[in-house]
C-alpha positions as CSV (number, residue, x, y, z in Angstrom):
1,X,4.4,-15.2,7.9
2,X,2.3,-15.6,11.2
3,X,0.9,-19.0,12.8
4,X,-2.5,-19.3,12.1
5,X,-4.4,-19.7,15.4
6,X,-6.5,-23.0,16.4
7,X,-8.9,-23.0,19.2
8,X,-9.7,-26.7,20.2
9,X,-12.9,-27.1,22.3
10,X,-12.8,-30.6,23.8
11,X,-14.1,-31.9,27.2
12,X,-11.6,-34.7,27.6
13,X,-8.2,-33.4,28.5
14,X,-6.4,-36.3,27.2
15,X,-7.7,-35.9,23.7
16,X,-7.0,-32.1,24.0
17,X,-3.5,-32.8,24.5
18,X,-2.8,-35.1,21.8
19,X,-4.9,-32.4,19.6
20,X,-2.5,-29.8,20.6
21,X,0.7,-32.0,20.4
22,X,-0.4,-32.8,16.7
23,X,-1.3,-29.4,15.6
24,X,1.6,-27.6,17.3
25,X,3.9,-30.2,15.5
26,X,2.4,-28.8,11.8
27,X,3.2,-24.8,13.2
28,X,-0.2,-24.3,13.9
29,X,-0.7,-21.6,17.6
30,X,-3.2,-23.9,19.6
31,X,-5.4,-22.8,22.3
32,X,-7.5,-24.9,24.2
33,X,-11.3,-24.7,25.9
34,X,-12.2,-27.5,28.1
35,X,-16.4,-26.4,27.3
36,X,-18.3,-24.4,25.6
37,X,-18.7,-21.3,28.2
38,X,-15.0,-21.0,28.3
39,X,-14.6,-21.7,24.4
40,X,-17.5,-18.7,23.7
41,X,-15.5,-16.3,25.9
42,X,-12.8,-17.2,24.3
43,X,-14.1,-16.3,21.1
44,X,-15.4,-13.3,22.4
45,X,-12.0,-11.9,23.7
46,X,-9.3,-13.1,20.7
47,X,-9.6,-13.8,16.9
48,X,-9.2,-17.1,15.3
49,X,-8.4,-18.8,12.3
50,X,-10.4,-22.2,13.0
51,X,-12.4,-23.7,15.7
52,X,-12.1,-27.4,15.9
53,X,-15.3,-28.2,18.7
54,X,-16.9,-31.2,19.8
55,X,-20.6,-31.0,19.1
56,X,-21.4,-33.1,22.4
57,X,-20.2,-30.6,25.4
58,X,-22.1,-30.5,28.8
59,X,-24.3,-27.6,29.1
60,X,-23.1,-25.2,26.0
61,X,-22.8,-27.8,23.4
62,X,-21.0,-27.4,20.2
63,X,-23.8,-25.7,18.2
64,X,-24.1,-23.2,20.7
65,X,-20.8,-22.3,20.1
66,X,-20.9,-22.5,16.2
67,X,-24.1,-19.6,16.8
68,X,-21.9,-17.9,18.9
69,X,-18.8,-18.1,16.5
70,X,-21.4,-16.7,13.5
71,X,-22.3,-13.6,15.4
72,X,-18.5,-12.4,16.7
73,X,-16.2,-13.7,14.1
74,X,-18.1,-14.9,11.0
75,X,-14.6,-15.4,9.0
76,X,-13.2,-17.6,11.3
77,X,-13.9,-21.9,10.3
78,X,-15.2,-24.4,12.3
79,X,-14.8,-28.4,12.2
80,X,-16.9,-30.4,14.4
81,X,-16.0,-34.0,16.1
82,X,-18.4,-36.4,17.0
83,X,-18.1,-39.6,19.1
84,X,-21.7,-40.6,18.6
85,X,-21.0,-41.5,14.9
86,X,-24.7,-39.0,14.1
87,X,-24.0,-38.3,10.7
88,X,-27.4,-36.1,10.8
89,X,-25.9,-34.3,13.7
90,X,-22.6,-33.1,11.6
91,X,-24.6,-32.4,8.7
92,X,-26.8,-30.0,10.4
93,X,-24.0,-28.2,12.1
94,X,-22.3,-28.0,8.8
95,X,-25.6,-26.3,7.5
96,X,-24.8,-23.8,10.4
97,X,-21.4,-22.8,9.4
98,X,-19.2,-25.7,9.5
99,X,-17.2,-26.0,7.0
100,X,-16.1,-29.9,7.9
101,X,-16.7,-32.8,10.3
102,X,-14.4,-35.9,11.4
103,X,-15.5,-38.6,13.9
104,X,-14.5,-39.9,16.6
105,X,-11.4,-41.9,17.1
106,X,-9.5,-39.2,15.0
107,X,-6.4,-40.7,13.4
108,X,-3.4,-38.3,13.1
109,X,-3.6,-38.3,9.2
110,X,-7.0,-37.5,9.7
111,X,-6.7,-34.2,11.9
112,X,-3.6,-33.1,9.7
113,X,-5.7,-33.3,6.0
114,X,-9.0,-31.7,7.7
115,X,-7.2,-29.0,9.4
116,X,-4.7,-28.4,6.3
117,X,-7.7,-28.0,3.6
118,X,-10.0,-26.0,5.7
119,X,-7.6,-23.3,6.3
120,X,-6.6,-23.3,3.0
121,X,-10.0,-23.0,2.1
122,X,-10.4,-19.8,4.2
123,X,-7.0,-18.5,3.1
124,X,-8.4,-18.8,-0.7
125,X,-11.5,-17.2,0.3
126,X,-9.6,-13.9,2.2
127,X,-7.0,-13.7,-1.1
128,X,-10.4,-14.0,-3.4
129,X,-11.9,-11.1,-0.9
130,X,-9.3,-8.7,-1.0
131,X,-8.7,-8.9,-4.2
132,X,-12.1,-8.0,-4.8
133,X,-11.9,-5.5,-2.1
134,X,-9.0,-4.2,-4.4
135,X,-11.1,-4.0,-7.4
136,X,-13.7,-1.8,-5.9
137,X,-11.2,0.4,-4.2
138,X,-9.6,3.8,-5.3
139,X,-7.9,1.8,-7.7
140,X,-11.6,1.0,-9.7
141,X,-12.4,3.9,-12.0
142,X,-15.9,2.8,-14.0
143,X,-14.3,-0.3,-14.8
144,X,-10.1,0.9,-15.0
145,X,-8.3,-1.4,-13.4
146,X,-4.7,-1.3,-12.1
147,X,-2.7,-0.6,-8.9
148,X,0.6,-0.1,-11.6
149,X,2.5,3.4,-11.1
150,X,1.2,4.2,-14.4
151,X,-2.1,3.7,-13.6
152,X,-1.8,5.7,-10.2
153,X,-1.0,9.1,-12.7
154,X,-3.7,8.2,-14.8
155,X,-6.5,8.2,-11.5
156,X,-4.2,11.3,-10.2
157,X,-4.7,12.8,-13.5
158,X,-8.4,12.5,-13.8
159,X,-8.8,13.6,-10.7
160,X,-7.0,16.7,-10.9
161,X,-9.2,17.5,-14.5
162,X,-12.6,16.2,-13.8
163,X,-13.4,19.1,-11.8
164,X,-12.1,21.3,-14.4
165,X,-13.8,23.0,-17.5
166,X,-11.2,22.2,-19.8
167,X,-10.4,20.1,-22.6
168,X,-8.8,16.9,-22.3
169,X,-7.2,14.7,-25.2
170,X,-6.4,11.5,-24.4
171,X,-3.4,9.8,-26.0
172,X,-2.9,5.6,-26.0
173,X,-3.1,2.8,-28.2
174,X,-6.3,1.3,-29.3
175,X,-7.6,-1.0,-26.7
176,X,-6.2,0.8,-23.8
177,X,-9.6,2.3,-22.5
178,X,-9.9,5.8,-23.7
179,X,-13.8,6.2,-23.4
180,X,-13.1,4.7,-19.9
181,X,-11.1,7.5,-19.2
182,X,-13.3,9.7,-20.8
183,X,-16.4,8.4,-18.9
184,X,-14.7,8.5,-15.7
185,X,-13.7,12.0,-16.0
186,X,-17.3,13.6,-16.9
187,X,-18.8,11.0,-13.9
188,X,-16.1,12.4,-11.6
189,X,-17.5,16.0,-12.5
190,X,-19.7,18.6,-12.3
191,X,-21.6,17.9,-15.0
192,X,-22.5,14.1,-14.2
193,X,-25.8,14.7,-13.9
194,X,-26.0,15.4,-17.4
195,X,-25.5,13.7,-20.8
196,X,-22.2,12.0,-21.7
197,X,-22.2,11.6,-25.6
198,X,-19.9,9.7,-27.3
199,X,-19.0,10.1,-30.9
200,X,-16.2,7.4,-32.7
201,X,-15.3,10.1,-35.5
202,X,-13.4,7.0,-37.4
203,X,-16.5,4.5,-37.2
204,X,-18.6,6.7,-39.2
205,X,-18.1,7.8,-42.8
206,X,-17.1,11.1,-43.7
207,X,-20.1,12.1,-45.8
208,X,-22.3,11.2,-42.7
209,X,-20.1,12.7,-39.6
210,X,-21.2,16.0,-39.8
211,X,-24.8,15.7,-39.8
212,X,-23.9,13.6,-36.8
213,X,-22.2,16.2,-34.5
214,X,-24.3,19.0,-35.6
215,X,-27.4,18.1,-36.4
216,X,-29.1,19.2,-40.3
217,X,-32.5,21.2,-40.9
218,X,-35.2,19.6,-43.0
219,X,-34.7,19.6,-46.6
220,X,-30.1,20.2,-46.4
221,X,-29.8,16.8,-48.5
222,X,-31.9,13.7,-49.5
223,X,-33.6,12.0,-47.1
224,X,-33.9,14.7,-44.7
225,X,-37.3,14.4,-44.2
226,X,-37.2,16.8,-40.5
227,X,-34.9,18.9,-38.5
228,X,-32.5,16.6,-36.2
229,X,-30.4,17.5,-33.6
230,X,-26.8,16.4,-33.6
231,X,-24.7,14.9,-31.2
232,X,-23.6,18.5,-30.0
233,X,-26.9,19.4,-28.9
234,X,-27.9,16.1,-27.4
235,X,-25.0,16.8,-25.2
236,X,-25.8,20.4,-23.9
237,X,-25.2,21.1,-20.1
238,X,-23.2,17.6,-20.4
239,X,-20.3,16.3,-22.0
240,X,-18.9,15.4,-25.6
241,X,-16.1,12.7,-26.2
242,X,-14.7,13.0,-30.0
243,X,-13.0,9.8,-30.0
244,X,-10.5,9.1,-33.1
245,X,-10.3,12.8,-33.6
246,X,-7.4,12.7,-35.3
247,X,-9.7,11.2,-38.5
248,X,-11.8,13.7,-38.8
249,X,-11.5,16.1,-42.6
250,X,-10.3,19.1,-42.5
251,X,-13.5,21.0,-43.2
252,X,-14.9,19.1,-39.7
253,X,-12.1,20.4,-38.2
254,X,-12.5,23.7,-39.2
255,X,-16.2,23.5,-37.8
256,X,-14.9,22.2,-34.7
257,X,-12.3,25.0,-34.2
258,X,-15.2,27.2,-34.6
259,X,-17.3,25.2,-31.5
260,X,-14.4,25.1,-29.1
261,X,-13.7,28.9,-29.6
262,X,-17.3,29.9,-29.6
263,X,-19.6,27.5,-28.4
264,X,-21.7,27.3,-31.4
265,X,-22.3,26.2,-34.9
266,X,-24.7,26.1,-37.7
267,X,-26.9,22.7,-38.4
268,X,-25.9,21.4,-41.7
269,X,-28.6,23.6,-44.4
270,X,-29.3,25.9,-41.8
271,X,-27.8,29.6,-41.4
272,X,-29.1,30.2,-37.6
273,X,-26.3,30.1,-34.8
274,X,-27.0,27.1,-32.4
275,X,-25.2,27.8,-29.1
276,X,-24.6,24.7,-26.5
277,X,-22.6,24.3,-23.3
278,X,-20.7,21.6,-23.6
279,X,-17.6,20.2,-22.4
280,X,-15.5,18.4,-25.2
281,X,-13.2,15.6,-24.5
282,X,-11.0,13.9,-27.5
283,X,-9.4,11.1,-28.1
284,X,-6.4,9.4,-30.8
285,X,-4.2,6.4,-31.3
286,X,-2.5,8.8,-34.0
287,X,0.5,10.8,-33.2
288,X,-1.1,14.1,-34.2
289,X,2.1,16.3,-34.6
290,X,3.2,13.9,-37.0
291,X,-0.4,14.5,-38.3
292,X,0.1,17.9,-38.5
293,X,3.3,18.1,-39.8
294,X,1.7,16.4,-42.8
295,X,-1.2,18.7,-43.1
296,X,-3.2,16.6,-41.9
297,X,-4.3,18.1,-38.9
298,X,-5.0,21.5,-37.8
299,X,-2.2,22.6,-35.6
300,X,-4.3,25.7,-33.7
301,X,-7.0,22.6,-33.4
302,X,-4.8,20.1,-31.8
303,X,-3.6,23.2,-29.7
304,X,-7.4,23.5,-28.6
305,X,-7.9,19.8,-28.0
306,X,-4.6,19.5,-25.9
307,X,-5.1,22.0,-23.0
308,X,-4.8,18.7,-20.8
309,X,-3.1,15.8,-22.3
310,X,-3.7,12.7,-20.8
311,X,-1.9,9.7,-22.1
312,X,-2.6,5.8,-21.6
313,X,0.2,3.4,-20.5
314,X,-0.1,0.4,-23.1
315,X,-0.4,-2.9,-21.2
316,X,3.0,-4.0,-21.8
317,X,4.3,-0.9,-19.7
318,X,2.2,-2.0,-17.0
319,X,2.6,-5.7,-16.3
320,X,2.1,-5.5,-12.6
321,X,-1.8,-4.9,-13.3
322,X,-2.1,-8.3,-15.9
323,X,-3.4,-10.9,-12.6
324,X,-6.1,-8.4,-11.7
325,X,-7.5,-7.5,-14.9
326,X,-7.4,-11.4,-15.7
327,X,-9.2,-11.9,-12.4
328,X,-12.0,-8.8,-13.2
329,X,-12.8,-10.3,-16.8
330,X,-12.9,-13.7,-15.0
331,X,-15.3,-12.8,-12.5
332,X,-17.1,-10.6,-15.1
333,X,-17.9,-13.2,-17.6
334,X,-18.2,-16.4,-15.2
335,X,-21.5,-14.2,-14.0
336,X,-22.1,-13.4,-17.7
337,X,-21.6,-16.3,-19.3
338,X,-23.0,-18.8,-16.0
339,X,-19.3,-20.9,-15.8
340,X,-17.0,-21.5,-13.0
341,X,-13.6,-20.7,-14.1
342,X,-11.5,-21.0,-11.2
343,X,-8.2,-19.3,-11.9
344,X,-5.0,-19.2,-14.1
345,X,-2.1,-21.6,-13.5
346,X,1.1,-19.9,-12.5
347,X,2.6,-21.1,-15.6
348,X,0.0,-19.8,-17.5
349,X,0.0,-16.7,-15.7
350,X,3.5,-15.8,-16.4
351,X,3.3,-16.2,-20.1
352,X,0.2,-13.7,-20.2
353,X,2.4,-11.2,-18.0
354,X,5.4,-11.7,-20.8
355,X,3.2,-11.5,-23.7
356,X,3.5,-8.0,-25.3
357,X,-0.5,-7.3,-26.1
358,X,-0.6,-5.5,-29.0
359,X,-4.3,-5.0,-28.7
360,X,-3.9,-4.5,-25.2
361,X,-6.5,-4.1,-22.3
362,X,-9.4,-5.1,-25.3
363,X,-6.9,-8.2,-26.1
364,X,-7.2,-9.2,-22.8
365,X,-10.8,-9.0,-22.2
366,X,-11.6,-11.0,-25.3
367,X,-8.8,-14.1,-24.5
368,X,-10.3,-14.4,-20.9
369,X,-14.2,-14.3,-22.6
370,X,-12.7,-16.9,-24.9
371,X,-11.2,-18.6,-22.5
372,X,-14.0,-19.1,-19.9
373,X,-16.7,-19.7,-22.9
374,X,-14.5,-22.8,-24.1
375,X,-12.5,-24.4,-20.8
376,X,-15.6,-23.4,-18.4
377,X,-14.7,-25.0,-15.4
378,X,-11.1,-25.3,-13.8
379,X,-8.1,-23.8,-13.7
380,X,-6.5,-22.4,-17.2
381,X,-3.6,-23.8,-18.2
382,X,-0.9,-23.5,-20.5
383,X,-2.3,-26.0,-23.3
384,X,-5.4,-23.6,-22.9
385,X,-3.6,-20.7,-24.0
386,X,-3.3,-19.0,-27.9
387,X,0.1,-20.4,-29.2
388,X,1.4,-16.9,-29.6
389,X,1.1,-16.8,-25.9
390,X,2.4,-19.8,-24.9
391,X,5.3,-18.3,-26.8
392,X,6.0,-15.4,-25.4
393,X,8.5,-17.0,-22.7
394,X,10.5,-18.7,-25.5
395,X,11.0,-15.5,-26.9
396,X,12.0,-13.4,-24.1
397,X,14.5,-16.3,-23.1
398,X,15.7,-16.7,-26.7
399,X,16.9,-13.1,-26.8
400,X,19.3,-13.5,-23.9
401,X,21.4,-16.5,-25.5
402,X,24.3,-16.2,-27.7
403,X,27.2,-17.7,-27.7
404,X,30.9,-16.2,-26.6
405,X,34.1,-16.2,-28.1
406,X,37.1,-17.7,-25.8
407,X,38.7,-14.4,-26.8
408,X,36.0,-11.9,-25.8
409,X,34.6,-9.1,-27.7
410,X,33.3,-5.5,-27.4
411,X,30.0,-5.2,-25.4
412,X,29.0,-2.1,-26.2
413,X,29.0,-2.5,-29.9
414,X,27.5,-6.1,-29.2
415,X,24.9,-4.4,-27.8
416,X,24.7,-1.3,-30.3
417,X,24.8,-4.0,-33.4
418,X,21.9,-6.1,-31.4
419,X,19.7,-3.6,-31.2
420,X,20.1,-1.8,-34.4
421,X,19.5,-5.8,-35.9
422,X,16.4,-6.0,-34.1
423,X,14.9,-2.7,-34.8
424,X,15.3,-3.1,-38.4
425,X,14.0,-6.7,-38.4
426,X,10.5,-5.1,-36.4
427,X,10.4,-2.4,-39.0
428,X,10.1,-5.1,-41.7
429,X,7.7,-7.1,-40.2
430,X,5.9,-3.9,-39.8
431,X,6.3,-3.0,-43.0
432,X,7.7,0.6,-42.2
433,X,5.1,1.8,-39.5
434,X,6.7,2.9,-36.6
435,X,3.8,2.5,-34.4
436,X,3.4,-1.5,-35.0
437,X,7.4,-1.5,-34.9
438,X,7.6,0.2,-31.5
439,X,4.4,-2.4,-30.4
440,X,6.7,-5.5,-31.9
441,X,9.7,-4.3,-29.7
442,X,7.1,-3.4,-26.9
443,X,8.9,0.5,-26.7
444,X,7.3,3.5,-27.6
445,X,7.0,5.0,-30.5
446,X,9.1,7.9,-29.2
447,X,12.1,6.1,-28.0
448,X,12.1,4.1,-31.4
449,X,12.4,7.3,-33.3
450,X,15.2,8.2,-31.0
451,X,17.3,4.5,-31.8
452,X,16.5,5.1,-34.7
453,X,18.3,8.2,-35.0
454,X,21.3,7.0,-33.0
455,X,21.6,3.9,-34.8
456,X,21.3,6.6,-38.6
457,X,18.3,4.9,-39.8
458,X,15.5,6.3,-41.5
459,X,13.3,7.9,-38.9
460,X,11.1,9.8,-41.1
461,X,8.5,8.9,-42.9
């Protein structure tokens, strides 16, 4: 790590000295300036981390240079000294861009504590910054955040197909941003200028859906009073987002088959073709060939849907991204909600990066709104935290232990029978659903099915 730098801006040598002995002794690099002509050209030629001036100089005084100090390096901190005991005169120069004041005699302690907390101000203030700077960087895709490996392919990816006719189906987990995705790609494209329509095919009943997406002439059931356009149309020159596709009937996927190979449909009652240009994009927490090897979905329509599959990391995969989401949401509803929540204790912090998030980025969101609603002001700590949370170290640790016989044993089938215990005790508490089973043991679903079969348990079903 680099020194920080100190310019000291003192008329009377002796003082100076002592200043710099002091400050050199704490690993600070000290300059000096014996005025204020020399201090501002100083200023003017090198960079700084804190100005320490007197405010009573002959000729440039020390205001002068805090003016001077604003213009070229506005980042940098200043402290000012007085000897004339003016408390007015250090207030005003604070109100100028000071960020402290001491008087004169200094005592040693004195210089150490003002010096040590400004800078650690200012190096708060540059982590805060680029951190922020971070969150509105490549990295910030309508609200996606993460600088994770996974999330990398996932910008990469909707890069590469925003530009691009085709349809996308995106694969994750609920809570793991899907109409983000989908939002980002249609703003990224072409067609941004024009509608984005979403449509959660699982939020709305059956009966209701397709008058929803198509649209129904006057008179085709009770209560249809007029002709209304559906969701399709609404989104002509623009783009669709089906998300929970994989709930839709088979007689809406038929329908749908139908709009993605011809670009039209028929309102529900009516017989006249309805053409639209739109681009579709889809979305599932389902594994859909397990759907369709049920008959439960259309293979030729998943086929369709998945000309560009785009699947979302769970948060668990992607731990590396858990302190900047905490600090977006933090920021987020501190301006929302009018509260100064300062931060997350390191403690705290490292049992919401071991905790598996089963709900994942939406889990998140909703602790920290919870979090900064109820503690408000401070730093989060520990205590603050769910107790399934504050658990989530215990149990990462707990897995480790076991005891070992003096006369040693087999490792690998140690190892095999661990695992194969654990798996099946997930599997009950999930009560036979592989997706919640993979979540429990925070794999995916794939690589469960795969223990499962070298382990010869049931993986179907």
């Amino acid at each position: 790590m680099s020194q920080e730098r100190i310019l000291i801006v003192e008329d009377e040598p002796d003082l100076s000295n002592v200043f710099v002995e002091v400050l050199t002794m704490e690993g600070y690099d000290v300059s000096t300036a014996a005025n204020g002509e020399i201090a501002m050209q100083m200023l003017s030629e090198n960079s700084y981390d804190l100005v320490l001036t007197d405010l009573y100089l002959p000729k440039v005084d020390g205001f002068q240079v805090l003016a001077h100090l604003q213009r070229v390096s506005p980042t940098t901190s200043a402290i000012v000294m007085t000897g004339h005991g003016s408390i007015e005169s250090a207030v005003e120069a604070m109100k100028q861009g000071a960020v402290d004041y001491i008087t004169k005699p200094v005592t040693f302690d004195q210089l150490r504590i003002v010096v040590k907390k400004a800078l650690d101000l200012q190096r708060l203030q540059r982590e805060n910054q680029l951190l922020r700077q971070q969150l509105k960087s490549k990295y910030h895709f309508a609200n996606i955040i993460g600088t994770s490996a996974a999330m990398q392919q996932v910008f990469d990816m909707i890069t590469k197909v925003s530009d691009a006719e085709s349809t996308v189906l995106i694969l994750g987990e609920s809570g793991t941003g899907k109409e983000l995705v989908a939002r980002a790609i249609h703003f990224h494209s072409r067609r941004a200028e024009k509608p984005f329509v979403p449509v959660n095919c699982g939020a709305i009943p059956e009966s209701l859906l397709e008058s929803e997406l198509f649209g129904h002439e006057r008179g085709a059931f009770t209560g249809a009073a007029r002709t209304r356009m559906g969701r399709f149309e609404l989104a002509h020159g623009g783009t669709i987002f089906l998300d929970e596709v994989g709930d839709m009937s088979p007689a809406l996927q038929v329908k749908l088959l139908r709009v993605l190979q011809e670009q039209s449909f028929e309102r529900v009652g009516g017989t006249k073709s309805v053409r639209v240009d739109v681009r579709i994009l889809a979305a599932t927490n389902r594994d859909l060939e397990e759907a369709i090897a049920k008959n439960e979905f259309r293979e030729d329509l998943y086929y369709r849907l998945s000309v560009i599959p785009l699947t979302l990391p769970p948060l668990r995969e992607r731990q590396e991204d858990i302190p900047l989401l905490l600090q977006h949401f933090m920021d987020q509803f501190n301006r929302l909600r009018k509260r100064k929540l300062q931060g997350f204790a390191p403690r705290a912090l490292q049992m919401l990066s071991h905790y598996h998030w089963p709900g994942n980025v939406r889990e998140l969101e909703n602790l920290v709104d919870r979090l900064v609603v109820l503690k408000g002001q401070g730093m989060i700590e520990p205590e603050d935290l769910p107790d399934k949370m504050r658990a989530a170290l215990p149990a990462v640790a707990a897995v480790a232990t076991m005891d070992l016989p003096e006369e040693g044993f087999c490792l690998d089938a140690a190892v095999r029978a661990f695992e194969r215990d654990l798996i099946t005790k997930a599997l009950r508490k999930a009560d036979g659903v592989k997706n919640r089973a993979a979540q429990i043991l925070g794999i995916k679903r794939t690589t469960l099915i795969e223990k499962l079969k070298r382990h010869s348990l049931p993986s179907s079903g």
